[in-house]
PyMOL CGO cylinders between C-alpha atoms (Angstrom):
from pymol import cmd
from pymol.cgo import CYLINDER

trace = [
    CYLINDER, 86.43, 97.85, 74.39, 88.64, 101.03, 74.33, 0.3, 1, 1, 1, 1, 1, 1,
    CYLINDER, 88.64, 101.03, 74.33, 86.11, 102.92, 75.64, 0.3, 1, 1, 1, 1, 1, 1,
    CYLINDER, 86.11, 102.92, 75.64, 85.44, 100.90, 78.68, 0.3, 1, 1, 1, 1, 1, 1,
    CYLINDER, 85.44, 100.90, 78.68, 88.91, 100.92, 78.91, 0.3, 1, 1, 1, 1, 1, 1,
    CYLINDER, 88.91, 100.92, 78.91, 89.36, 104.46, 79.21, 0.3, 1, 1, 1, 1, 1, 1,
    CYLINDER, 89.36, 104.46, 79.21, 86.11, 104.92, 81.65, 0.3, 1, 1, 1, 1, 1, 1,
    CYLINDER, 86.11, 104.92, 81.65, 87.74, 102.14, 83.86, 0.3, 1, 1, 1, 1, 1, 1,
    CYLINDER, 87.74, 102.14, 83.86, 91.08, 104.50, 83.72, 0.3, 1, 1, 1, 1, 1, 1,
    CYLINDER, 91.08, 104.50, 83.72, 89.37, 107.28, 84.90, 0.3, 1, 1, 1, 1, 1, 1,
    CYLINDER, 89.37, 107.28, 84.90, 88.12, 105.19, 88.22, 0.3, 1, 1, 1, 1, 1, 1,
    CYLINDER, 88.12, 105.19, 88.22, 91.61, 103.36, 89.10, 0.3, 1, 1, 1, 1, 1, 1,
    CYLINDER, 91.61, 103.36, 89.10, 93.66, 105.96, 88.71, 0.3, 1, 1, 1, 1, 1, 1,
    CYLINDER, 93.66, 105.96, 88.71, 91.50, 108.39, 90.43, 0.3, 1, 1, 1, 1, 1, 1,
    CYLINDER, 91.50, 108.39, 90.43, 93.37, 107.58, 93.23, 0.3, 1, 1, 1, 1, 1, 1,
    CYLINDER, 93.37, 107.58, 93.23, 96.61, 109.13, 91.84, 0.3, 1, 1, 1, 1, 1, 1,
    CYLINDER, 96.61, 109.13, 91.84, 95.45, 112.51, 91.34, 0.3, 1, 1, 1, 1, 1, 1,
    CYLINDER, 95.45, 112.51, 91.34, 97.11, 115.40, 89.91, 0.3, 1, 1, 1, 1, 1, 1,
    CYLINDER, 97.11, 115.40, 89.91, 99.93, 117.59, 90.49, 0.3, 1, 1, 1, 1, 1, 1,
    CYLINDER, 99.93, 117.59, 90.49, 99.26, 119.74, 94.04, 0.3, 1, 1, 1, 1, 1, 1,
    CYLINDER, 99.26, 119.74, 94.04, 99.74, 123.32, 91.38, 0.3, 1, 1, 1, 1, 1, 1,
    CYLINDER, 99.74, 123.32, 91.38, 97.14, 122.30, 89.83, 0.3, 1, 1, 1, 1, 1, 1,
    CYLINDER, 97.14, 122.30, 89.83, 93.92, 123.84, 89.91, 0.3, 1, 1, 1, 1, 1, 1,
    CYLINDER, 93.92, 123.84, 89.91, 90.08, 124.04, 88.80, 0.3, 1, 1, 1, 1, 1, 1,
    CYLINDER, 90.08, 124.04, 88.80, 87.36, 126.59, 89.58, 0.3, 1, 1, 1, 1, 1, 1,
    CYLINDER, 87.36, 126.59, 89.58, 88.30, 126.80, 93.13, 0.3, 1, 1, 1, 1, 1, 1,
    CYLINDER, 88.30, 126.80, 93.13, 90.62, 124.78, 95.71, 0.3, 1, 1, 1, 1, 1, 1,
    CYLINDER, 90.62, 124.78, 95.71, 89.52, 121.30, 95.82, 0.3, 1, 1, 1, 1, 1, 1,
    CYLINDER, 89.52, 121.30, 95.82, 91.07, 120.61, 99.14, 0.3, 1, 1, 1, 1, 1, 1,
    CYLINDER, 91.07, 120.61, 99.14, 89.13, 123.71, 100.70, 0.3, 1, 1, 1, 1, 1, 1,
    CYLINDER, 89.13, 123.71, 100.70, 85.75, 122.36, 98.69, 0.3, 1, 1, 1, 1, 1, 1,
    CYLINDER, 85.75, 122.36, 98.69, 83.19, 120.01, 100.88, 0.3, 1, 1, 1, 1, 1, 1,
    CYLINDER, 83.19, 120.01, 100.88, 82.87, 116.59, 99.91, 0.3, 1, 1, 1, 1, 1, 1,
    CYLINDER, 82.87, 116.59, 99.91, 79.83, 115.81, 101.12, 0.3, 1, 1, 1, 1, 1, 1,
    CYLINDER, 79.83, 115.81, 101.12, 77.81, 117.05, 97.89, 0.3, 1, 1, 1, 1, 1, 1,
    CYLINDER, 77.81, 117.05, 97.89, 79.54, 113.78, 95.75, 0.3, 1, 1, 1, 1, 1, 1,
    CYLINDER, 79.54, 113.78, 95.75, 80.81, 111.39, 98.14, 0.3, 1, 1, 1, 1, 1, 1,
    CYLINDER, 80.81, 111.39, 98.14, 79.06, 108.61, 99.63, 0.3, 1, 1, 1, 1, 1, 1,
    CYLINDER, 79.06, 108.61, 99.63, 79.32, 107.60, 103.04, 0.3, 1, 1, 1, 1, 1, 1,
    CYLINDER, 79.32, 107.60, 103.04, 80.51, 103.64, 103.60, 0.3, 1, 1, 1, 1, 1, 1,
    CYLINDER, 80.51, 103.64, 103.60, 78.84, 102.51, 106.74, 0.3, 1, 1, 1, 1, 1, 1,
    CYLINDER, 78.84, 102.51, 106.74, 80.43, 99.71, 107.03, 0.3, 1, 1, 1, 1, 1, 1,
    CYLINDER, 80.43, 99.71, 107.03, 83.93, 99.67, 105.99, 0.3, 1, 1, 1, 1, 1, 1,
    CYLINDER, 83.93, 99.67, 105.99, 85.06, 96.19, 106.49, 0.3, 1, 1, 1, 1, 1, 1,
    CYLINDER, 85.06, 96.19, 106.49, 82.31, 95.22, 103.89, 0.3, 1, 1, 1, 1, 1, 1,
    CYLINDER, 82.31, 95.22, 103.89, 84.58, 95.37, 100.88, 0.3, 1, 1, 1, 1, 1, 1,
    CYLINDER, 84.58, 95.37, 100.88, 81.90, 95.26, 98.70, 0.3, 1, 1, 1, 1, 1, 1,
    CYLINDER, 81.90, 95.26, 98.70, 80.12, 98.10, 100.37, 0.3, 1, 1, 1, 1, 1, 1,
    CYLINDER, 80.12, 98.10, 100.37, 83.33, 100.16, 100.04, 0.3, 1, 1, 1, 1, 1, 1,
    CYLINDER, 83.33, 100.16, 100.04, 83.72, 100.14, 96.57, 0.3, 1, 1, 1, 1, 1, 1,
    CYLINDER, 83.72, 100.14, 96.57, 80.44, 100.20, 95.63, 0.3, 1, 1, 1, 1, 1, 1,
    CYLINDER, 80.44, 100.20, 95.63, 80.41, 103.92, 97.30, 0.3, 1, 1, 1, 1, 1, 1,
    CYLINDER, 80.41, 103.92, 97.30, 83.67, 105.11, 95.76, 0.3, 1, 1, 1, 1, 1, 1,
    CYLINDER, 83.67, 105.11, 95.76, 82.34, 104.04, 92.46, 0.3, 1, 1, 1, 1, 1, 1,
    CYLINDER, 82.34, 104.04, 92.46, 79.25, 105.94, 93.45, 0.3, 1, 1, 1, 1, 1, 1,
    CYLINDER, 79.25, 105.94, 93.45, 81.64, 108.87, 94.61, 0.3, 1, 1, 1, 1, 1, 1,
    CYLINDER, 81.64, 108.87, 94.61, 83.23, 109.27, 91.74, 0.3, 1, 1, 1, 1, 1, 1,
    CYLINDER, 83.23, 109.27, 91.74, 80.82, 109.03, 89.16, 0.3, 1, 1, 1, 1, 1, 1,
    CYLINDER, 80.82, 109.03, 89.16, 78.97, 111.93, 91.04, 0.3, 1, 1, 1, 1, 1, 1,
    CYLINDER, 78.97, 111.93, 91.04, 82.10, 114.27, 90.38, 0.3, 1, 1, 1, 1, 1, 1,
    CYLINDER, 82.10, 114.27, 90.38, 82.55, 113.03, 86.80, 0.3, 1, 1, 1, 1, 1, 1,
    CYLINDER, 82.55, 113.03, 86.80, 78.72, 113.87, 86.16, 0.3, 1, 1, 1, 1, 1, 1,
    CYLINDER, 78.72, 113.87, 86.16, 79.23, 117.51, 87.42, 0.3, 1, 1, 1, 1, 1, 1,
    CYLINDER, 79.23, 117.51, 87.42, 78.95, 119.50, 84.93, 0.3, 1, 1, 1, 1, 1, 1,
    CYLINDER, 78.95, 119.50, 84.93, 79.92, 122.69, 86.85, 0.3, 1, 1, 1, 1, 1, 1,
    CYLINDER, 79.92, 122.69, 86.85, 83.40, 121.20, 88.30, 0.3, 1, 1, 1, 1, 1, 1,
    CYLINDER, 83.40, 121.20, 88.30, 85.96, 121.57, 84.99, 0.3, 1, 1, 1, 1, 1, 1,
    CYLINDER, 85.96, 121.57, 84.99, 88.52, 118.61, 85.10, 0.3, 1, 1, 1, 1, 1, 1,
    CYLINDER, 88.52, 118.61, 85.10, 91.25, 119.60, 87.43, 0.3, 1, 1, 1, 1, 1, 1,
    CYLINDER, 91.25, 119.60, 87.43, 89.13, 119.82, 90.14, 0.3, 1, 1, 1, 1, 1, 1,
    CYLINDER, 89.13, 119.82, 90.14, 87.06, 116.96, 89.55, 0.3, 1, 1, 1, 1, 1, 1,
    CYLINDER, 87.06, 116.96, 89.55, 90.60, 115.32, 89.41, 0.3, 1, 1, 1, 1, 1, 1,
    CYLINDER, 90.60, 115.32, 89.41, 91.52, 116.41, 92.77, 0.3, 1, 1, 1, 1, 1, 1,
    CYLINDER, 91.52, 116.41, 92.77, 88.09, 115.72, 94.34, 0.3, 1, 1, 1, 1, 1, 1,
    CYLINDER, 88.09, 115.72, 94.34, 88.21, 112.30, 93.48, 0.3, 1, 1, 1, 1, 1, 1,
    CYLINDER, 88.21, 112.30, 93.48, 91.39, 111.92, 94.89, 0.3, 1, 1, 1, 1, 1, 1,
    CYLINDER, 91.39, 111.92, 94.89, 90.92, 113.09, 98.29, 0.3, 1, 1, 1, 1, 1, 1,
    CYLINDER, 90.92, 113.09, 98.29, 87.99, 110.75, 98.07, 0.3, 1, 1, 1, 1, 1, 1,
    CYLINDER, 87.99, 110.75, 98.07, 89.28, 107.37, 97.29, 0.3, 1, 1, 1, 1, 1, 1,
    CYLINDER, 89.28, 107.37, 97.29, 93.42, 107.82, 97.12, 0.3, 1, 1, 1, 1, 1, 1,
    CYLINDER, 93.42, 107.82, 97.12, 93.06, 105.71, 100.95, 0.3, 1, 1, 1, 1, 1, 1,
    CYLINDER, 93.06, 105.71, 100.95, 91.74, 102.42, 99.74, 0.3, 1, 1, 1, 1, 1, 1,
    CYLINDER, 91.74, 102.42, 99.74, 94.76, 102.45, 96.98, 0.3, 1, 1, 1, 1, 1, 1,
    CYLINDER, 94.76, 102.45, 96.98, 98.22, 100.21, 98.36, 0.3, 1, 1, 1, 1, 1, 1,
    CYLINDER, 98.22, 100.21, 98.36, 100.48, 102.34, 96.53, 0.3, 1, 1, 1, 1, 1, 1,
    CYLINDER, 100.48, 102.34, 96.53, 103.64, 100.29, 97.40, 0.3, 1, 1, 1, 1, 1, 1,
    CYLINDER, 103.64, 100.29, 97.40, 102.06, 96.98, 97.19, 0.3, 1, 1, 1, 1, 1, 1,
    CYLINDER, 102.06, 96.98, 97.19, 101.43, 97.86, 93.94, 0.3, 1, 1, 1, 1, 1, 1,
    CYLINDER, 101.43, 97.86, 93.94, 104.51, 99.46, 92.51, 0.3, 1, 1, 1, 1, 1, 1,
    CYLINDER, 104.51, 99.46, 92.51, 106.39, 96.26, 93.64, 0.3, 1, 1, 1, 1, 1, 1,
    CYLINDER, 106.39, 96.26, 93.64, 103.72, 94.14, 92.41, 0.3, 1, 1, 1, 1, 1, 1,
    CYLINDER, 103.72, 94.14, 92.41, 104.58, 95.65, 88.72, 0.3, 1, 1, 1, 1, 1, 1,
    CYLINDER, 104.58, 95.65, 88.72, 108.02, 94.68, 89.16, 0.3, 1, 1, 1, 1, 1, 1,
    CYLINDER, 108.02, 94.68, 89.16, 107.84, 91.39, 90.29, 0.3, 1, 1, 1, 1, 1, 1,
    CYLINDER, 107.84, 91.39, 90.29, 109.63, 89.50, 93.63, 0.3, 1, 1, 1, 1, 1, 1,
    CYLINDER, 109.63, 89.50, 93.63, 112.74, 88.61, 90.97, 0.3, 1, 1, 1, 1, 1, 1,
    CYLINDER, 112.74, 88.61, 90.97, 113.52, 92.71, 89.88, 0.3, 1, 1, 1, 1, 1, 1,
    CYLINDER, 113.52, 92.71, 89.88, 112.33, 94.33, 93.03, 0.3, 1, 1, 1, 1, 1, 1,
    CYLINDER, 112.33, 94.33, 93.03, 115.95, 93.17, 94.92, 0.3, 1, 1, 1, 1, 1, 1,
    CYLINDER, 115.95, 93.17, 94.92, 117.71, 95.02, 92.30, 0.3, 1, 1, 1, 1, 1, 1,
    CYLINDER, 117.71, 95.02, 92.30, 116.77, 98.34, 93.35, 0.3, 1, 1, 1, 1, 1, 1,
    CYLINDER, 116.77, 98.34, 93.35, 118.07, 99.88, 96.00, 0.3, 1, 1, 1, 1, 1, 1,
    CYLINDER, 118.07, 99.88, 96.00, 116.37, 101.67, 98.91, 0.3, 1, 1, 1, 1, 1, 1,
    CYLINDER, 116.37, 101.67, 98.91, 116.93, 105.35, 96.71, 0.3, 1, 1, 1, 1, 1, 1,
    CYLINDER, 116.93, 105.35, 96.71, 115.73, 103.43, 92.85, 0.3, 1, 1, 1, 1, 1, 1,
    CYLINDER, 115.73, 103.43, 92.85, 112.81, 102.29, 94.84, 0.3, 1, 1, 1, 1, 1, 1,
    CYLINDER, 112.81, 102.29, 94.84, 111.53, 105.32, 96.01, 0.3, 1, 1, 1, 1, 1, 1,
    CYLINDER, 111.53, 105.32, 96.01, 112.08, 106.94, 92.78, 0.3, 1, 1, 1, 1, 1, 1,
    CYLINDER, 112.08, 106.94, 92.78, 110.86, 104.27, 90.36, 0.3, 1, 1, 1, 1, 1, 1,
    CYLINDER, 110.86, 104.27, 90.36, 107.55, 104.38, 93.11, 0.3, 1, 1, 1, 1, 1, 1,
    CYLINDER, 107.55, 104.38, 93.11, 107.27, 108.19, 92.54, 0.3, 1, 1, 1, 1, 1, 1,
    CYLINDER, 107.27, 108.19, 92.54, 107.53, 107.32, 88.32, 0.3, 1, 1, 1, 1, 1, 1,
    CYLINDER, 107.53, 107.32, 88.32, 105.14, 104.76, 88.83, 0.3, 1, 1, 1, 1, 1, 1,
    CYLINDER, 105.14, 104.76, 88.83, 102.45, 106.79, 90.00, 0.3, 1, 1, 1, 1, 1, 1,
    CYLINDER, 102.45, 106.79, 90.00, 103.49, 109.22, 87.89, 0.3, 1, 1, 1, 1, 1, 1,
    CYLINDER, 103.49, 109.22, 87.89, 103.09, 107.43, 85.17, 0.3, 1, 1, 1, 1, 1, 1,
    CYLINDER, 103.09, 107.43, 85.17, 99.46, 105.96, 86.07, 0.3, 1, 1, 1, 1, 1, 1,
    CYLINDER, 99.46, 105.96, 86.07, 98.39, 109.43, 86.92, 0.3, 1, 1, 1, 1, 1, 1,
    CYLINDER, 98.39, 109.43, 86.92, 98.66, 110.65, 83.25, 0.3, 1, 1, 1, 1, 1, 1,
    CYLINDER, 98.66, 110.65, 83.25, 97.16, 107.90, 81.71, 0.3, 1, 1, 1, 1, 1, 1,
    CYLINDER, 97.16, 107.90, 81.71, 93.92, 108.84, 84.41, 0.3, 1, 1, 1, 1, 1, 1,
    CYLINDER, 93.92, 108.84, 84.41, 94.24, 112.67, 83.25, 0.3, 1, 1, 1, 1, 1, 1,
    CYLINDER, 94.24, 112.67, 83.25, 94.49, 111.75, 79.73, 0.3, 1, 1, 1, 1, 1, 1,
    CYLINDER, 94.49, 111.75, 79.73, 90.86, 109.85, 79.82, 0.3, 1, 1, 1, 1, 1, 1,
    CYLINDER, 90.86, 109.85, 79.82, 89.43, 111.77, 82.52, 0.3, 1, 1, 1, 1, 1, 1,
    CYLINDER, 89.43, 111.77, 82.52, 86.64, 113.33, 80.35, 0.3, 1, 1, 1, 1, 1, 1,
    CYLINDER, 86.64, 113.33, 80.35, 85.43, 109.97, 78.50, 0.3, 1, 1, 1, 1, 1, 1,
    CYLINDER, 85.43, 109.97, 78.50, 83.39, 109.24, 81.25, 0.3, 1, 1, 1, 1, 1, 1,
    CYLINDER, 83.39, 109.24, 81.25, 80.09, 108.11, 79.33, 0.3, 1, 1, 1, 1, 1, 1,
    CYLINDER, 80.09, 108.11, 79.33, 77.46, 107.17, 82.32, 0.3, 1, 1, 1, 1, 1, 1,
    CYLINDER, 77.46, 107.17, 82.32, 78.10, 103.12, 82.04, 0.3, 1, 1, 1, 1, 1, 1,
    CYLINDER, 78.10, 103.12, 82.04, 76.50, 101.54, 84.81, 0.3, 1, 1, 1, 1, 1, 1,
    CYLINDER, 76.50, 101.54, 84.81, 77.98, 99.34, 87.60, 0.3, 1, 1, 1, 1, 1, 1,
    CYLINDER, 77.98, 99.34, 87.60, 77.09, 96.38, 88.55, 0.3, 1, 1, 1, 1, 1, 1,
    CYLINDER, 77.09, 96.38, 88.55, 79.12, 94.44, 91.82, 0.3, 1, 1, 1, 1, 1, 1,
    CYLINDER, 79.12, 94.44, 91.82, 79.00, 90.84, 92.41, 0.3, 1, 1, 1, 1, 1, 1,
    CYLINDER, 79.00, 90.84, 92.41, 79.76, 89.55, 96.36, 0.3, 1, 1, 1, 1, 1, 1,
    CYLINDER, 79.76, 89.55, 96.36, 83.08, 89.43, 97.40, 0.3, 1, 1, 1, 1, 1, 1,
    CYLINDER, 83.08, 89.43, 97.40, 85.20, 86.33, 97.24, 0.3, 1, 1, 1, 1, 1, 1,
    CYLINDER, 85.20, 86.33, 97.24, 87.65, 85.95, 100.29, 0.3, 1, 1, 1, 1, 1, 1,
    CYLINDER, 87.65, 85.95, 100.29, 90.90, 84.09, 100.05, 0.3, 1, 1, 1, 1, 1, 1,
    CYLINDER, 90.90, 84.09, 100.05, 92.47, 84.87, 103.41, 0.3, 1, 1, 1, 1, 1, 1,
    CYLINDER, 92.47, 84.87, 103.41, 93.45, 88.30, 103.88, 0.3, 1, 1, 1, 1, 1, 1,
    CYLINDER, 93.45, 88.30, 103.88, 92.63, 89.05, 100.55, 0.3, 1, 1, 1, 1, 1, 1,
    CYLINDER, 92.63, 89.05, 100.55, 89.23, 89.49, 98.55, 0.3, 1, 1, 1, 1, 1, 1,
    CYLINDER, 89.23, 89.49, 98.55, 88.22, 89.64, 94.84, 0.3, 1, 1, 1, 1, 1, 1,
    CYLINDER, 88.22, 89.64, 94.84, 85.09, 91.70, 93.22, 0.3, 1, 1, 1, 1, 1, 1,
    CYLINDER, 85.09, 91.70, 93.22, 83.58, 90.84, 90.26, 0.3, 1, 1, 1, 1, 1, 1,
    CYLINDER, 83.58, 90.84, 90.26, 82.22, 94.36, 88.53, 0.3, 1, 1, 1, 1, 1, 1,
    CYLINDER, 82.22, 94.36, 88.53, 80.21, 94.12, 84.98, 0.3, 1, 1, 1, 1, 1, 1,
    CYLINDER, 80.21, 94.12, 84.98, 80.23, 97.56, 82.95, 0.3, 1, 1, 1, 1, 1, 1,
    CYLINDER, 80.23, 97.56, 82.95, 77.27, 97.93, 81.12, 0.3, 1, 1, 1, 1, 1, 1,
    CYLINDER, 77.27, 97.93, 81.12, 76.68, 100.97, 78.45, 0.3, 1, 1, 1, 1, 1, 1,
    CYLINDER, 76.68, 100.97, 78.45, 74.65, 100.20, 75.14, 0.3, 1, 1, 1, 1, 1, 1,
    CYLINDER, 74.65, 100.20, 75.14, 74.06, 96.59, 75.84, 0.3, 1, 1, 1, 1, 1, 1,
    CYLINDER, 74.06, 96.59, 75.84, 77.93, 96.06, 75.66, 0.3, 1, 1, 1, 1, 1, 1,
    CYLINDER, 77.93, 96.06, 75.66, 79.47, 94.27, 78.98, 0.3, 1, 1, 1, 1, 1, 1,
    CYLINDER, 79.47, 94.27, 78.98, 82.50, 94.31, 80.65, 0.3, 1, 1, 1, 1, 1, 1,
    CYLINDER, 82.50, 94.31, 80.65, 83.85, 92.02, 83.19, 0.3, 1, 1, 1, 1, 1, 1,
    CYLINDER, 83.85, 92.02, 83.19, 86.40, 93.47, 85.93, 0.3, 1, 1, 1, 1, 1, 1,
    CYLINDER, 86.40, 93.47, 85.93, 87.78, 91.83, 88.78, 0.3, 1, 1, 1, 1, 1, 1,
    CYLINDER, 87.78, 91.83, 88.78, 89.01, 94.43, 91.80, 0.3, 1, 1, 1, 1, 1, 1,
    CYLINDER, 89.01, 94.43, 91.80, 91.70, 92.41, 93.82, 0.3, 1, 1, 1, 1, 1, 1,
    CYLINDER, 91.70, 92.41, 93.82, 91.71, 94.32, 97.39, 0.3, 1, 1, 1, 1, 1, 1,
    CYLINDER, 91.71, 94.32, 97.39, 93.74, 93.39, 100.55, 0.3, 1, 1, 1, 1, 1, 1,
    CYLINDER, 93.74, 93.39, 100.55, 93.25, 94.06, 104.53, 0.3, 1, 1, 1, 1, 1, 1,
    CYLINDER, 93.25, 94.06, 104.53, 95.92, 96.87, 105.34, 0.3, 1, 1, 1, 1, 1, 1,
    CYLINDER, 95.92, 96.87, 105.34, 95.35, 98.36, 108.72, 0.3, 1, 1, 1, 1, 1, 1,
    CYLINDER, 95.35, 98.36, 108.72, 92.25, 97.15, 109.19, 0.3, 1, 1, 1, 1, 1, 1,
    CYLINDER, 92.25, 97.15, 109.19, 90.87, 98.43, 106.11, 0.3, 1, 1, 1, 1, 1, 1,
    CYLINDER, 90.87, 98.43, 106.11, 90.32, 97.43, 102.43, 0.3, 1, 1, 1, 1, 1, 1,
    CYLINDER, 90.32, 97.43, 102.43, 92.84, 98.03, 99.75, 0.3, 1, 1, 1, 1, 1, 1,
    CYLINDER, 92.84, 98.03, 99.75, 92.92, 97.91, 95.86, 0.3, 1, 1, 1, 1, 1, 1,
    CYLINDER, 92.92, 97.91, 95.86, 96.16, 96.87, 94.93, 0.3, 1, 1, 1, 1, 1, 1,
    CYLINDER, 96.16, 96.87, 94.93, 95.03, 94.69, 90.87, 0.3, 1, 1, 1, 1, 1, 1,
    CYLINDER, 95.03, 94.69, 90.87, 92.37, 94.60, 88.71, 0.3, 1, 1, 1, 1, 1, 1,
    CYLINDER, 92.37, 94.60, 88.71, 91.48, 92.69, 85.78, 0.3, 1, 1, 1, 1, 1, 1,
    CYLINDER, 91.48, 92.69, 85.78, 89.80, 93.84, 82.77, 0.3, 1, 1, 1, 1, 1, 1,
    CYLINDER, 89.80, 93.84, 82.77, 88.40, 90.87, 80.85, 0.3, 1, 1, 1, 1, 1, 1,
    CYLINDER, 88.40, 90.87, 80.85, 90.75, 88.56, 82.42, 0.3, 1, 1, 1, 1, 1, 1,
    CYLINDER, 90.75, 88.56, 82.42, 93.99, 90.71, 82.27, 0.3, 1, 1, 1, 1, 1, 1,
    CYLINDER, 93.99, 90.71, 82.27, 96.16, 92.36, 85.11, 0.3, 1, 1, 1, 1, 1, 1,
    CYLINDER, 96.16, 92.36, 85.11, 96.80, 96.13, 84.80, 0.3, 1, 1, 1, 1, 1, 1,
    CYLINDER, 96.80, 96.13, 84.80, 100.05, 94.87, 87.03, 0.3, 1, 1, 1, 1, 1, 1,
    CYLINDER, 100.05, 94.87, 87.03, 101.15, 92.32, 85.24, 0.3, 1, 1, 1, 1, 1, 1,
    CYLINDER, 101.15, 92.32, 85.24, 100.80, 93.86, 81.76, 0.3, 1, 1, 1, 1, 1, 1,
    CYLINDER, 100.80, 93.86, 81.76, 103.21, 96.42, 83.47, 0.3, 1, 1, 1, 1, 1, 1,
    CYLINDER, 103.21, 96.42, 83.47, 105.57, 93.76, 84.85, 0.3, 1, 1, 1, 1, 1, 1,
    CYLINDER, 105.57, 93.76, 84.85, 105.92, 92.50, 81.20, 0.3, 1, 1, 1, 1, 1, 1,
    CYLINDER, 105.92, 92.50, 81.20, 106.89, 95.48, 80.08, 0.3, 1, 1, 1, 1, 1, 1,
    CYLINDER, 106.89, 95.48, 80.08, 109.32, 96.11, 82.80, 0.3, 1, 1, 1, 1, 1, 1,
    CYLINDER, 109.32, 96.11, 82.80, 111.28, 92.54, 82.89, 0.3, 1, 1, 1, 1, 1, 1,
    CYLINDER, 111.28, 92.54, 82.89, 111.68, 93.67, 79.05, 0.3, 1, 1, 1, 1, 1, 1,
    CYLINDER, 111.68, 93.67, 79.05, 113.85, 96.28, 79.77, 0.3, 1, 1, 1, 1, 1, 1,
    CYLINDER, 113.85, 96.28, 79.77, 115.38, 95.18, 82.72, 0.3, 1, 1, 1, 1, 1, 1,
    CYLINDER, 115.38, 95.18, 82.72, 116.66, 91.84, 80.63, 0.3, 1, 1, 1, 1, 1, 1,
    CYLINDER, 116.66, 91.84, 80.63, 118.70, 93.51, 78.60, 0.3, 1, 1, 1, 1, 1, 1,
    CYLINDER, 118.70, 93.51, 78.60, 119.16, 96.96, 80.47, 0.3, 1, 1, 1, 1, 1, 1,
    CYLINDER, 119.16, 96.96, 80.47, 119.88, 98.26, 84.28, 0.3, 1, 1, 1, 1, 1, 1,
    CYLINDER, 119.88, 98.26, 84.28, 117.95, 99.50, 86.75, 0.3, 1, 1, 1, 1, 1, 1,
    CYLINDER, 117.95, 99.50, 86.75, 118.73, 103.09, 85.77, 0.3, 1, 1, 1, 1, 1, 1,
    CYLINDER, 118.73, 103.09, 85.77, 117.62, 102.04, 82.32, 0.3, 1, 1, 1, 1, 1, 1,
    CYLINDER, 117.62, 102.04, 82.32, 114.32, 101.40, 83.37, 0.3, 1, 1, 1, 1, 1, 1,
    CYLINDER, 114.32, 101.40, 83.37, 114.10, 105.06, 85.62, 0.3, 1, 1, 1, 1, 1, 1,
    CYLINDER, 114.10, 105.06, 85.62, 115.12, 106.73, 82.99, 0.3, 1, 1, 1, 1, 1, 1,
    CYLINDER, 115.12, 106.73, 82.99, 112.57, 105.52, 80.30, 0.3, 1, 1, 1, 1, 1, 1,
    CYLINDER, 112.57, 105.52, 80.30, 109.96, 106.15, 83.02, 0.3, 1, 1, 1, 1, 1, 1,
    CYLINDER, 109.96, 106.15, 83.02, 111.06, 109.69, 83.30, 0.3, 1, 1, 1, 1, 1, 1,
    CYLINDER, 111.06, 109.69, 83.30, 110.48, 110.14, 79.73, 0.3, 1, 1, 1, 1, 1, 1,
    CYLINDER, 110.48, 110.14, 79.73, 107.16, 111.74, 78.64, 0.3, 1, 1, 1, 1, 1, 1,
    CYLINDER, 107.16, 111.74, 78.64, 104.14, 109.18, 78.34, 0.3, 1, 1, 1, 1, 1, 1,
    CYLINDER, 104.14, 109.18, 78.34, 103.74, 109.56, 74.85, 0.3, 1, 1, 1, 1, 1, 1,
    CYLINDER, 103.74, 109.56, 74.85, 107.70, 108.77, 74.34, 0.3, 1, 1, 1, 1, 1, 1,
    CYLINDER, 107.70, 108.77, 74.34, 107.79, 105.10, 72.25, 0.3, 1, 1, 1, 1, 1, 1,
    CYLINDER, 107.79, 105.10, 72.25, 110.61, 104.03, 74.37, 0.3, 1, 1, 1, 1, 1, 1,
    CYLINDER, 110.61, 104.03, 74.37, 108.50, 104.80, 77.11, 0.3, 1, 1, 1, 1, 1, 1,
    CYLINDER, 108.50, 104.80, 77.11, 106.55, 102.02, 78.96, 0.3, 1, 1, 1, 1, 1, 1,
    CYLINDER, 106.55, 102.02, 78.96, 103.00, 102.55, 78.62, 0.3, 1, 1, 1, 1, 1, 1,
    CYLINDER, 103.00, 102.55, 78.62, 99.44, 101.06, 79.42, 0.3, 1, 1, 1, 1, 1, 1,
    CYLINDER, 99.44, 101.06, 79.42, 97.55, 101.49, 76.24, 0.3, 1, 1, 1, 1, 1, 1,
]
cmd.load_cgo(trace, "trace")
């Protein structure tokens, strides 16, 4: 289970990215993407859409010339847009704690957030093992869809369940599920923890902390 943990890491937060100093064999913003990424023809089919980013970035991860900053910052160009960055920061802390923070906390505990999520994807970046993907059809609840996703390596399954939104006329992930629990709210757990016996401040500053800090929250 860790394992398809870690490979399922390496997809979601893809769309955080790494530090803009960073850097692999060459500039990964000056590098084509054409060679990994797969066109969507049809980008209102959610399905469609995240059937190609998985494609996408399992093409970079399988690239055995790209070392792993730059495989880093090639998946992010390629699928940071169908990521709701805000929804899901205030998602994690829930309609009763997101009041509490003013305009200022919010950017900032935002800007942690991702922050956060981004070193758990560098951290696991490499496990990447081959599994393969399987995508059931879409199920539509409004303006919102869910996508049933089976990992399958050695015979051992996965379930996932992608929870995307329409935002601007496009398709966004802003959940998912692994075997029936929310990256989100696991977060949101952690976060009404702290914020039940702490501040606001209390919570930005254990966020600031380095990921490996025990005080720090973390998504193991």
């Amino acid at each position: 289970m860790k394992r398809f943990w870690s490979v399922f890491l390496v997809f979601f937060f893809a769309g955080l990215s790494v530090n803009a100093d960073d850097k692999g064999l060459s500039d990964p913003n000056a590098m084509p993407l054409d060679k990994w990424d797969v066109a969507v023809k049809n980008p209102g089919d959610a399905n469609e859409l995240l059937q190609a980013k998985w494609n996408s970035v399992a093409n970079v991860l399988k690239d055995d010339k790209l070392d792993t900053d730059t495989k880093a910052s090639l998946i992010d160009n390629m699928i940071s847009p169908v990521f709701d960055f805000q929804l899901m920061g205030k998602l994690a802390l829930g309609k009763t704690n997101w009041p509490k923070f003013n305009a200022a906390q919010r950017e900032k505990f935002l800007s942690l957030f991702v922050e956060r999520l981004k070193t758990s994807y560098r951290d696991k970046i490499m496990l990447y093992e081959n599994q393969q993907a399987t995508f059931d059809p879409a199920v539509r609840s409004k303006d919102n869809v869910q996508i049933p996703m089976t990992l399958t390596c050695n015979d051992q399954k996965t379930v996932l369940l992608y929870k995307l939104r329409k935002a601007d006329k496009s398709w966004k992930v802003y959940d998912v599920e692994i075997e029936g629990v929310s990256i989100l709210l696991t977060y949101r757990s952690q976060f009404d923890d702290i914020l039940k016996n702490g501040t606001v401040e209390d919570l930005l500053s254990q966020l600031a902390k380095p990921a490996d800090s025990k005080t720090t929250p973390s998504q193991s």
